[in-house]
N, CA, C and O atoms as a CHARMM CRD file, in Angstrom:
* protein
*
  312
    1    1 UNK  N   -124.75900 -67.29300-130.18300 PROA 1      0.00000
    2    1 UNK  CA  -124.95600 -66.35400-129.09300 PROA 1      0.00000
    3    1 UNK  C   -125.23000 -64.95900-129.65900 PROA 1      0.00000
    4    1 UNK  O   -124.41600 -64.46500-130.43900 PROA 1      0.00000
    5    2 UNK  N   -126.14800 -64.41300-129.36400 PROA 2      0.00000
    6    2 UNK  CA  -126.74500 -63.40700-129.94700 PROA 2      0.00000
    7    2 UNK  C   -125.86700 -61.72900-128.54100 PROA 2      0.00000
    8    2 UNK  O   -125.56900 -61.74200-127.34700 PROA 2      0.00000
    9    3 UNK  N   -125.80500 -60.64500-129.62200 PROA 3      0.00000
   10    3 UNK  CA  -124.69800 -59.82200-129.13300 PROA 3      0.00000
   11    3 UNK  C   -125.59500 -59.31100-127.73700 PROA 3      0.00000
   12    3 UNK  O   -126.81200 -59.41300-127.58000 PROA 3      0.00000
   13    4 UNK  N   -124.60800 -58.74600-126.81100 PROA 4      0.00000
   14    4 UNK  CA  -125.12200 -57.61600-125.71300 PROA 4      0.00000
   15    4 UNK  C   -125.89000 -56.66500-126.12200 PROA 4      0.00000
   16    4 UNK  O   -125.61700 -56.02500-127.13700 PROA 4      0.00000
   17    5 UNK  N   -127.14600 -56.39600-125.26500 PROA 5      0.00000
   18    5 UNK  CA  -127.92700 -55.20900-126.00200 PROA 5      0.00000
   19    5 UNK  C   -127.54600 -54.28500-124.66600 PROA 5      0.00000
   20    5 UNK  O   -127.43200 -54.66200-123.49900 PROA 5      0.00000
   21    6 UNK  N   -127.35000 -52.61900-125.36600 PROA 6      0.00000
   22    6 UNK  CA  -126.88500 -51.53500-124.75600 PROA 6      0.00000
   23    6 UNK  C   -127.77500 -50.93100-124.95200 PROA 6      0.00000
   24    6 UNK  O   -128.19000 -50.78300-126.10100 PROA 6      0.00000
   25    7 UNK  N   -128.61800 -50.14600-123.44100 PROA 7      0.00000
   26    7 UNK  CA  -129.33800 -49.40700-123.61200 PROA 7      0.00000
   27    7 UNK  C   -128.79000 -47.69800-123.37500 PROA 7      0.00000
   28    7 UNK  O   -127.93800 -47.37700-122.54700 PROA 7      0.00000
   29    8 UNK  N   -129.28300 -47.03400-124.02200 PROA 8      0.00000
   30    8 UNK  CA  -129.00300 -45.66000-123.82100 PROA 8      0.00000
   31    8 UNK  C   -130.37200 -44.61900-123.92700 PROA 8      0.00000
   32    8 UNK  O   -131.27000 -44.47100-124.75600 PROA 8      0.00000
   33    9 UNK  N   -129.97900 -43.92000-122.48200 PROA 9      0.00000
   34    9 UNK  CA  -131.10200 -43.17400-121.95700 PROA 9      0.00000
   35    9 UNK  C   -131.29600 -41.52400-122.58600 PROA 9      0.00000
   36    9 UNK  O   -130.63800 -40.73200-121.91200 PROA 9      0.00000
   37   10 UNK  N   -131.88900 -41.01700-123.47100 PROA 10     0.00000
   38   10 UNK  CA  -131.59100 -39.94000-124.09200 PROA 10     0.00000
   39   10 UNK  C   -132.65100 -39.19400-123.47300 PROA 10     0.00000
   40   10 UNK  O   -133.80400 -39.59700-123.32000 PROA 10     0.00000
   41   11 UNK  N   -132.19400 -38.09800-123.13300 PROA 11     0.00000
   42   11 UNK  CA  -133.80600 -35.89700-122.34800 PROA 11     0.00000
   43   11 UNK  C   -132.39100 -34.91900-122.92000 PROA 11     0.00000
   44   11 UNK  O   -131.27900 -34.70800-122.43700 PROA 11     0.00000
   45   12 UNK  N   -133.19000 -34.40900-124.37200 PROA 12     0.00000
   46   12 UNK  CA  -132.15800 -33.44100-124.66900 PROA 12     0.00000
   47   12 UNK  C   -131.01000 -33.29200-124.45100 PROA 12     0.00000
   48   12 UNK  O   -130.32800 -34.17700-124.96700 PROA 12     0.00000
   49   13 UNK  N   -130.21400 -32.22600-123.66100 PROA 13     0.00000
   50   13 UNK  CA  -128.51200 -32.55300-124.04800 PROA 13     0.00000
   51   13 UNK  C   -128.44100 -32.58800-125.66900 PROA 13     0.00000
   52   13 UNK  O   -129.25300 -33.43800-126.03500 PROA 13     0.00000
   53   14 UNK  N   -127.86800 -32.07200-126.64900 PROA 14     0.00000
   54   14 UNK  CA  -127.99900 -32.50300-127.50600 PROA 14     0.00000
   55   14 UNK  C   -126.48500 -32.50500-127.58300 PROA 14     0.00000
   56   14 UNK  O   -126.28400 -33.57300-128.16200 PROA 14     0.00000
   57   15 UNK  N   -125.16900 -31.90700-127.33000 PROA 15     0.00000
   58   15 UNK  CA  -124.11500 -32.17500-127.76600 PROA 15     0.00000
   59   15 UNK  C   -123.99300 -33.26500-127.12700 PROA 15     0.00000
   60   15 UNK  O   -123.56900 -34.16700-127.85000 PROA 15     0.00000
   61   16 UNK  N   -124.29800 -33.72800-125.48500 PROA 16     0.00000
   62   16 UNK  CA  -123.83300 -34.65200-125.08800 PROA 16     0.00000
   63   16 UNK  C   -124.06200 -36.00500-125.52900 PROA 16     0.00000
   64   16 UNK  O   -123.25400 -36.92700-125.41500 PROA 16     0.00000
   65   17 UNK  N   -125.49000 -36.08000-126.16100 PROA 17     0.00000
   66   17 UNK  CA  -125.71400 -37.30900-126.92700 PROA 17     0.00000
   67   17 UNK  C   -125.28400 -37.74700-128.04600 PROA 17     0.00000
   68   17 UNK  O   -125.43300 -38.84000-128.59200 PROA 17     0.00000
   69   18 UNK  N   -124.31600 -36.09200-128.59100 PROA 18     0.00000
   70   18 UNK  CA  -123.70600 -36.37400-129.52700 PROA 18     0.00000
   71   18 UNK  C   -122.18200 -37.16600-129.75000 PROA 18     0.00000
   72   18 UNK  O   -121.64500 -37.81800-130.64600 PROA 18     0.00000
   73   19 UNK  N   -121.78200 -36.61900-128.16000 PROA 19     0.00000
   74   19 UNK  CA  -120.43700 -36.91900-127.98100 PROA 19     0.00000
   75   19 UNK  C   -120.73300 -38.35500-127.59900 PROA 19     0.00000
   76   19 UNK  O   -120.01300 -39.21200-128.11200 PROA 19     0.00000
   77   20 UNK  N   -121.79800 -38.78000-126.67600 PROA 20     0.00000
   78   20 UNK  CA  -122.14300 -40.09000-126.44900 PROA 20     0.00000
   79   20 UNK  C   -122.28400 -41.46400-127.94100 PROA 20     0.00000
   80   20 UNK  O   -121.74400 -42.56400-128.05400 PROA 20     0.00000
   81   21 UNK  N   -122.97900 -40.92200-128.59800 PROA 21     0.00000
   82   21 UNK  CA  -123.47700 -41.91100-129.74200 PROA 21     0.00000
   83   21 UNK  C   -122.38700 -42.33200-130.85500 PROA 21     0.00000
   84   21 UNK  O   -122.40900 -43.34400-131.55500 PROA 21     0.00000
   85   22 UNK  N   -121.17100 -41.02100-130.83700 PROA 22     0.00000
   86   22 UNK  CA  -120.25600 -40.90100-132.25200 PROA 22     0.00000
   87   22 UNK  C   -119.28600 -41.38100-130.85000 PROA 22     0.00000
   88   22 UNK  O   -118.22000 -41.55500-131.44000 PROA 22     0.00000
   89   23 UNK  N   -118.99300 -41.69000-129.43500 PROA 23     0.00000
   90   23 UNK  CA  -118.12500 -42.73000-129.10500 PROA 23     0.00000
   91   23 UNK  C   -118.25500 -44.28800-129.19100 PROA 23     0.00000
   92   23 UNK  O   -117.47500 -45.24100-129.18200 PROA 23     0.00000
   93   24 UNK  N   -119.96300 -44.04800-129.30400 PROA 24     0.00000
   94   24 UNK  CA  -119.68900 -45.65000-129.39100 PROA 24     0.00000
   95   24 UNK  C   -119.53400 -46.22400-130.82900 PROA 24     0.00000
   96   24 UNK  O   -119.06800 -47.32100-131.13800 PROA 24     0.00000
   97   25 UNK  N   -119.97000 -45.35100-131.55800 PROA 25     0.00000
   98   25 UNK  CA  -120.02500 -45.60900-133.04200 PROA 25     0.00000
   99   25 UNK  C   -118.65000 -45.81800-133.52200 PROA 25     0.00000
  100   25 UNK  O   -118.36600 -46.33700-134.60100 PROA 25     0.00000
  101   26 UNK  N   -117.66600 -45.30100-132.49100 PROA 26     0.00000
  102   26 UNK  CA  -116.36400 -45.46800-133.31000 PROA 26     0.00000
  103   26 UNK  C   -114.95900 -46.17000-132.31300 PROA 26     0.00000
  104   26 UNK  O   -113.90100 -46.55500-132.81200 PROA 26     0.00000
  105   27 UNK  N   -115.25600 -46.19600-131.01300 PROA 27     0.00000
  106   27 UNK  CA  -114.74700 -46.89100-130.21800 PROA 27     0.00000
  107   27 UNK  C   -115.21800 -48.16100-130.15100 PROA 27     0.00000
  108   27 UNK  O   -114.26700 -48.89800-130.41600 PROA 27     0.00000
  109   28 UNK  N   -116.57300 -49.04500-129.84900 PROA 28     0.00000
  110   28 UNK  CA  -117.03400 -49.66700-129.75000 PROA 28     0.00000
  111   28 UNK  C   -116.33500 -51.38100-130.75200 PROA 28     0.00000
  112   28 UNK  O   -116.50800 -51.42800-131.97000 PROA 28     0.00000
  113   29 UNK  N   -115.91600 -52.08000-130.32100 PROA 29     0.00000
  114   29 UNK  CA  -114.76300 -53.16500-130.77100 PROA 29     0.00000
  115   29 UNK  C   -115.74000 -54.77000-131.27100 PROA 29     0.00000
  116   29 UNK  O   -115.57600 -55.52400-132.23100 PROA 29     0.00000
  117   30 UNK  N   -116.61800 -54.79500-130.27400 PROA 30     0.00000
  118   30 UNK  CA  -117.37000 -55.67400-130.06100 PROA 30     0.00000
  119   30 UNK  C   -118.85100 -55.83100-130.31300 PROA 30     0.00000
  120   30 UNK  O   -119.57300 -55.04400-129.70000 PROA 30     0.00000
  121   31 UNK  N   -119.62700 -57.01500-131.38500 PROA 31     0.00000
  122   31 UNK  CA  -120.85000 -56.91500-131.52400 PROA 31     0.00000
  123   31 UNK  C   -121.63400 -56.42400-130.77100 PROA 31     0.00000
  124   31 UNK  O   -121.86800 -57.21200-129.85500 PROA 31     0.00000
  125   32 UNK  N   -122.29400 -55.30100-130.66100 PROA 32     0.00000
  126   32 UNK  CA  -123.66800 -54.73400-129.75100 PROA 32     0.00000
  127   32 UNK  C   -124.80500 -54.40900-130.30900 PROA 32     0.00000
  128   32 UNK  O   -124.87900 -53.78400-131.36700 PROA 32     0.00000
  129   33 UNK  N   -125.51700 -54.70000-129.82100 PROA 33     0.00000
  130   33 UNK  CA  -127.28400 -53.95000-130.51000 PROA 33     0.00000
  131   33 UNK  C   -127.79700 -53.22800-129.41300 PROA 33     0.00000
  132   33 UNK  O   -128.50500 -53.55400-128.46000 PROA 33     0.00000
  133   34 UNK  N   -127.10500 -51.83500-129.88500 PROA 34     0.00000
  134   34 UNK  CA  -127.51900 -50.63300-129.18300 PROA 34     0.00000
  135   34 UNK  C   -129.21400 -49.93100-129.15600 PROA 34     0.00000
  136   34 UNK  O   -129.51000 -49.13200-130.04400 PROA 34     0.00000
  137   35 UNK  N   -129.91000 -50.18300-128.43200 PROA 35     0.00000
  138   35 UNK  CA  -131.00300 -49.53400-128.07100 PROA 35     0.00000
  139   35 UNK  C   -131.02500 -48.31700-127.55800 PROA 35     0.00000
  140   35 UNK  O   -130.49700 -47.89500-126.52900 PROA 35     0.00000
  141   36 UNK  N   -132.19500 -47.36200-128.98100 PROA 36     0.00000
  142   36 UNK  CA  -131.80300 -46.11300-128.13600 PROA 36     0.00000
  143   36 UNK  C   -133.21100 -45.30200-127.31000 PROA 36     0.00000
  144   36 UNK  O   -134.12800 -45.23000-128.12900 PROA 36     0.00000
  145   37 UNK  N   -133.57400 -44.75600-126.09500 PROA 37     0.00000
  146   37 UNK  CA  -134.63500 -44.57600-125.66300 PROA 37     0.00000
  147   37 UNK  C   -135.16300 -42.80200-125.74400 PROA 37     0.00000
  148   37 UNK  O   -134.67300 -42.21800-124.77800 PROA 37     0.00000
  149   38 UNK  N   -135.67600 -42.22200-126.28200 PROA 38     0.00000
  150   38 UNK  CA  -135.45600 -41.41800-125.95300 PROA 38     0.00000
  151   38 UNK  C   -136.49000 -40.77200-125.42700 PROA 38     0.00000
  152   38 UNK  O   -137.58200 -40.87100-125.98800 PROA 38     0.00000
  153   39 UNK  N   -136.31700 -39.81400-123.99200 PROA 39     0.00000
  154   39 UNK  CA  -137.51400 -39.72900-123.18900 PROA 39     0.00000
  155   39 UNK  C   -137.92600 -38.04700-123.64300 PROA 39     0.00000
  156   39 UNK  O   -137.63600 -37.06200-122.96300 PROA 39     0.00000
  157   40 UNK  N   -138.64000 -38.02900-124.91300 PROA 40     0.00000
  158   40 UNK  CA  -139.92600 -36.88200-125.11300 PROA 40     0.00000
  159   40 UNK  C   -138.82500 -35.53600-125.00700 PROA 40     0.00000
  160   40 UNK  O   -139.01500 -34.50700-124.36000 PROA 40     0.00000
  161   41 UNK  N   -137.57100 -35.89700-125.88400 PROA 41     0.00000
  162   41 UNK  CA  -136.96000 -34.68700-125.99000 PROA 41     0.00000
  163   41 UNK  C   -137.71700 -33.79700-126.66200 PROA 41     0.00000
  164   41 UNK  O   -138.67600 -34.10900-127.36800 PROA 41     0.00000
  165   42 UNK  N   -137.24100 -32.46300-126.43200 PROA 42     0.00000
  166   42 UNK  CA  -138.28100 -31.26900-127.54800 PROA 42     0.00000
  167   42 UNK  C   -137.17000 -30.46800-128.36600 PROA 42     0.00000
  168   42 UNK  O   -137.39300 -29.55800-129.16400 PROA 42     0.00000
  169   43 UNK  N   -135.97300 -30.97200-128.01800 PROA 43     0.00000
  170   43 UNK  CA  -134.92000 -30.60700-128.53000 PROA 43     0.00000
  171   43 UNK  C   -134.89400 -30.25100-130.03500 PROA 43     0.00000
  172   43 UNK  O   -133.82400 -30.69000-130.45800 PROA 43     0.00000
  173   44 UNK  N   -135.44800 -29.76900-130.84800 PROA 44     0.00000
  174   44 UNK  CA  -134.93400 -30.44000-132.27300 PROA 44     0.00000
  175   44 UNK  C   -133.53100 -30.59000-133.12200 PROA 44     0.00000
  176   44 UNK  O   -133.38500 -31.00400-134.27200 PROA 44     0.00000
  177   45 UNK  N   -132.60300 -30.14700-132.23700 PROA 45     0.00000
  178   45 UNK  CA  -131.14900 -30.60100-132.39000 PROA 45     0.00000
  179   45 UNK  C   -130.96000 -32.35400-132.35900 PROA 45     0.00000
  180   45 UNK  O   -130.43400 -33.21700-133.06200 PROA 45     0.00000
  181   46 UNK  N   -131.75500 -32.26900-131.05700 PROA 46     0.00000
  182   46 UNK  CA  -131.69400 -33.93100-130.57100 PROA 46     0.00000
  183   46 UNK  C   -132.35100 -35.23600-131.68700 PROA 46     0.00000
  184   46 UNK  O   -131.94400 -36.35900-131.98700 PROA 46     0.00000
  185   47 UNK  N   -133.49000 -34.45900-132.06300 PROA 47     0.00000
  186   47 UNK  CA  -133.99900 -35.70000-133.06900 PROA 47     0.00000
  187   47 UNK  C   -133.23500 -35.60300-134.42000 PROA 47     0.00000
  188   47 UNK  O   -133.38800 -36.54600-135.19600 PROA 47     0.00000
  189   48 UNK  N   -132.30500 -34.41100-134.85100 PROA 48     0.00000
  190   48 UNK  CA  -131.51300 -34.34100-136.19200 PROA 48     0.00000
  191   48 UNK  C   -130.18600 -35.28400-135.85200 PROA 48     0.00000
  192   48 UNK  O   -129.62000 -35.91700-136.74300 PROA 48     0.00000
  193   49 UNK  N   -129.66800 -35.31100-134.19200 PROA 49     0.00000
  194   49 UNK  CA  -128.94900 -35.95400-134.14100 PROA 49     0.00000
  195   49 UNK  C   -129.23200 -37.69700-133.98600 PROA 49     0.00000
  196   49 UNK  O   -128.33600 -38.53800-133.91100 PROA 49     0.00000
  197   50 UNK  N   -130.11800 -37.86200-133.97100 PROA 50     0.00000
  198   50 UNK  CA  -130.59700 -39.52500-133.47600 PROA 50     0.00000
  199   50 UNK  C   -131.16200 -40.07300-135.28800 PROA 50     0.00000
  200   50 UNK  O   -131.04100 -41.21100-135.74300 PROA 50     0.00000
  201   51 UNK  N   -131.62600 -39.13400-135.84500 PROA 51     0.00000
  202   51 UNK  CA  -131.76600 -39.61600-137.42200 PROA 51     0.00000
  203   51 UNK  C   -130.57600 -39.49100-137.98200 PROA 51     0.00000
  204   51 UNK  O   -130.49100 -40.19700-138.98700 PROA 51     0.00000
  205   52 UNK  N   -129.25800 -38.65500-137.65900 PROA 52     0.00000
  206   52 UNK  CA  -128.30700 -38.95500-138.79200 PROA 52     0.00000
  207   52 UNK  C   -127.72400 -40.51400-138.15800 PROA 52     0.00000
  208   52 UNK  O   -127.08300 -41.25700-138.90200 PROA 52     0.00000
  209   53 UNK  N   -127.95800 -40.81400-137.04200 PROA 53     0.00000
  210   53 UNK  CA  -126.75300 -41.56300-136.11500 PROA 53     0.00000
  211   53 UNK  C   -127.52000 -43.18400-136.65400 PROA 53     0.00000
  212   53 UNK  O   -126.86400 -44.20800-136.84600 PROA 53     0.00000
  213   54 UNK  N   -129.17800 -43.04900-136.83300 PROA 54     0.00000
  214   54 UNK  CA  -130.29300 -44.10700-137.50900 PROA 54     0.00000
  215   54 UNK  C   -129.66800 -44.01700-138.83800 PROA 54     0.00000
  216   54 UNK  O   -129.41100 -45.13300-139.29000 PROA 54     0.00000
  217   55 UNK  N   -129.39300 -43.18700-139.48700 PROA 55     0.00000
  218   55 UNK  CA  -128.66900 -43.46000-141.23700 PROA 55     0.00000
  219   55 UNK  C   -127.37400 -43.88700-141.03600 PROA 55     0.00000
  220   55 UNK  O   -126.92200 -43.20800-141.95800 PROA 55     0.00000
  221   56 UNK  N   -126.41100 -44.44100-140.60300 PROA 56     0.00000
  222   56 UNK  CA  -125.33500 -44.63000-139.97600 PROA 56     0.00000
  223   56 UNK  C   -125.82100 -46.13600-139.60600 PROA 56     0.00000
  224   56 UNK  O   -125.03900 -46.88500-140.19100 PROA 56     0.00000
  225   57 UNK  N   -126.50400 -46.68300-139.09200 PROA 57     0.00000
  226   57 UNK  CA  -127.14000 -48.11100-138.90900 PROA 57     0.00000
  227   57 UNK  C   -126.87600 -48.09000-137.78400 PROA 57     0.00000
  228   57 UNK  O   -126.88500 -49.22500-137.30900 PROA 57     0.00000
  229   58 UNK  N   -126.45700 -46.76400-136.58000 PROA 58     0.00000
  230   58 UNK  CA  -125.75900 -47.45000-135.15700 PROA 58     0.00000
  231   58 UNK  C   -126.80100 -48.44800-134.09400 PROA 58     0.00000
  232   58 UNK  O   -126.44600 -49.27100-133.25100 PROA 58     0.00000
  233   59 UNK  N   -128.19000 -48.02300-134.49500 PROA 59     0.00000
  234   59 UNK  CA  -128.93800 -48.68200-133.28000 PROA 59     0.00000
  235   59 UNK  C   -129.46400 -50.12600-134.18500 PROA 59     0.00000
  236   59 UNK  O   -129.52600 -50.46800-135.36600 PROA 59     0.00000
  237   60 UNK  N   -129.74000 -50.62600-133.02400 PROA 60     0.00000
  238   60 UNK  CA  -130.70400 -52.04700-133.58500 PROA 60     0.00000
  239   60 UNK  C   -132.47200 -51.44800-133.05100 PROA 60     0.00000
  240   60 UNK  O   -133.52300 -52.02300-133.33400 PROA 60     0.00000
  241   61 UNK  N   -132.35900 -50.46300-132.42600 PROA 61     0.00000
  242   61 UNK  CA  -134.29200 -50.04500-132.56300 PROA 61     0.00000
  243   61 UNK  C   -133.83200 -48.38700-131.43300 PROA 61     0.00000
  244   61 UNK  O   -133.02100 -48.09800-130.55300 PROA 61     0.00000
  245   62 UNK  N   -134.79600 -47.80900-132.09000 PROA 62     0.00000
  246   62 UNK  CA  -135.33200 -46.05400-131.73600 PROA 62     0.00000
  247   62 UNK  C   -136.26500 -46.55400-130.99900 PROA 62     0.00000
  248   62 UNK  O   -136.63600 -47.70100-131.25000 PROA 62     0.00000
  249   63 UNK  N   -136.90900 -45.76500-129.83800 PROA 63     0.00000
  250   63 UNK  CA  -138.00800 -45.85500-128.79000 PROA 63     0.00000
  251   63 UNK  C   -138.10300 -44.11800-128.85800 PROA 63     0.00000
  252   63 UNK  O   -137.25900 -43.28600-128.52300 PROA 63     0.00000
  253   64 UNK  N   -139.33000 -43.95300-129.36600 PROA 64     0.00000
  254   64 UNK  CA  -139.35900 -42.33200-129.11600 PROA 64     0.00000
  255   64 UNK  C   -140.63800 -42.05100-128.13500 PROA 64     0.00000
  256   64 UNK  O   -141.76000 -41.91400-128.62300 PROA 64     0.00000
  257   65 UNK  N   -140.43400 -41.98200-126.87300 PROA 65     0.00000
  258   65 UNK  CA  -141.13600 -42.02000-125.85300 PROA 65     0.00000
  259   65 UNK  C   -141.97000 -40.57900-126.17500 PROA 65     0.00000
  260   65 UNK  O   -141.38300 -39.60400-126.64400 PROA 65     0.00000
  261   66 UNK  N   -143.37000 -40.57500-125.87200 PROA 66     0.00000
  262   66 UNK  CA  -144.23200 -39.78700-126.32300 PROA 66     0.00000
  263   66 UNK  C   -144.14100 -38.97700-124.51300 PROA 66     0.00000
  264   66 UNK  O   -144.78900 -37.94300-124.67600 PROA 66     0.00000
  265   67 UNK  N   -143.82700 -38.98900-123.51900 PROA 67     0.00000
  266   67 UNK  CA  -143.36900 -38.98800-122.21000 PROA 67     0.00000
  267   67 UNK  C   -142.03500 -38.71500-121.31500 PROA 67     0.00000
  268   67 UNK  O   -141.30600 -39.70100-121.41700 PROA 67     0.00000
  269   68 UNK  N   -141.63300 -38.01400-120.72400 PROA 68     0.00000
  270   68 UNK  CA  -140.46000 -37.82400-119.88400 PROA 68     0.00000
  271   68 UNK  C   -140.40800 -38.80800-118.78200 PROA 68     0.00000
  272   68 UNK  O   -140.49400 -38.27200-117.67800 PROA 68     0.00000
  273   69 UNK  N   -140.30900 -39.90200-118.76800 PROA 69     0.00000
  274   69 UNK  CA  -140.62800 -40.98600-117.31800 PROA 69     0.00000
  275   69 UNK  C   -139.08400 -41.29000-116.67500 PROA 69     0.00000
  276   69 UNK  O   -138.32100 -41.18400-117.63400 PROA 69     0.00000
  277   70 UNK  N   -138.80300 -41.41000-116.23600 PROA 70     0.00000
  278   70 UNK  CA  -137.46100 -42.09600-115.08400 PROA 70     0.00000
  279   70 UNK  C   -138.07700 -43.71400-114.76100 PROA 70     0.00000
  280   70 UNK  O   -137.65000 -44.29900-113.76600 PROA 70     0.00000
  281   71 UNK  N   -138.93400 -44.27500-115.51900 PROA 71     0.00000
  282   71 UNK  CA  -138.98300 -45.37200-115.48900 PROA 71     0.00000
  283   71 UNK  C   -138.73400 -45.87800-116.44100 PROA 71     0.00000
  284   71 UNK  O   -138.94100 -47.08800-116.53300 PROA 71     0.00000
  285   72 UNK  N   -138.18500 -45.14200-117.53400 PROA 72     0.00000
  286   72 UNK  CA  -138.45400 -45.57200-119.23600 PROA 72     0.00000
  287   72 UNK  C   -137.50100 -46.70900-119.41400 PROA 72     0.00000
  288   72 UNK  O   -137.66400 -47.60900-120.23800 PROA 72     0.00000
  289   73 UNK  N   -136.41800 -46.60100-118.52300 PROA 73     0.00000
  290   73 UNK  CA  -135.36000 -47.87800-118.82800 PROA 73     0.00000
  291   73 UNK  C   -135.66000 -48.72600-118.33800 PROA 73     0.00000
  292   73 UNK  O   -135.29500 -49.71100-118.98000 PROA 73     0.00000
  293   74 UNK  N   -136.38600 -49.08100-117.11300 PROA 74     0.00000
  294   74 UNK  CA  -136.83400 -50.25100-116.27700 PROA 74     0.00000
  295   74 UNK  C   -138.20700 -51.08900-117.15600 PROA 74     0.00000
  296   74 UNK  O   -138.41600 -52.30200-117.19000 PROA 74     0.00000
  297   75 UNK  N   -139.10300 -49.85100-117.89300 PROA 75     0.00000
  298   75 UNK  CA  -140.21500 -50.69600-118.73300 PROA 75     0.00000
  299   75 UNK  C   -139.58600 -51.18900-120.11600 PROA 75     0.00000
  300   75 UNK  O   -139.85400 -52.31600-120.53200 PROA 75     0.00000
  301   76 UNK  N   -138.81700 -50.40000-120.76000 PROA 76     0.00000
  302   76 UNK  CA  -138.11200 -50.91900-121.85100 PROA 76     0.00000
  303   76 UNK  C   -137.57500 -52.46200-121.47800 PROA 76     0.00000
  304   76 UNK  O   -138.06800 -53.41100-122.08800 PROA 76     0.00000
  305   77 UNK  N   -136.55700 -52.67800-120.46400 PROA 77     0.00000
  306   77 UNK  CA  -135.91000 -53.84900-120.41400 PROA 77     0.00000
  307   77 UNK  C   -136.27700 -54.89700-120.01900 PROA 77     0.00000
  308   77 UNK  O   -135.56800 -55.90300-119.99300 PROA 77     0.00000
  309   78 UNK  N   -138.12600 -54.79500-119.43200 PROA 78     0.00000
  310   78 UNK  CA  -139.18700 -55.62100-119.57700 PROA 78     0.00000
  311   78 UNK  C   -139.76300 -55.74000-120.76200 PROA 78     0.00000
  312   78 UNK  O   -140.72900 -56.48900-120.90600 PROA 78     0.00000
């Protein structure tokens, strides 16, 4: 049986994705392959935080949406 995949919806915020990514990285108990989406942040806090969290091995795949869409999670999970 192959693990739960967790998607997570990232638009700048950059502490909050920080506080988001380093809970699951360290709470998290149970096999997951975390998917991470991120919708056309311009942040550049945000992409320093999603490459240290990628050296860390937390995701099983980056989506760096070239786009801001509110559909990005519904086409991803197709």
């Amino acid at each position: 049986m192959q693990a739960p995949i967790v998607f997570i919806l990232s638009w700048e915020r950059p502490l909050y994705l920080w506080a988001c990514l380093d809970s699951l990285r360290t709470q998290t108990k149970t096999a997951c392959r975390f998917v991470l989406l991120d919708n056309d942040s311009q942040d550049p806090l945000v992409h320093r935080i999603i490459e240290s969290f990628e050296a860390r091995d937390l995701f099983h795949k980056v989506h760096r949406r070239k786009e801001n869409s509110p559909h990005a999670l519904m086409e991803a999970v197709r």
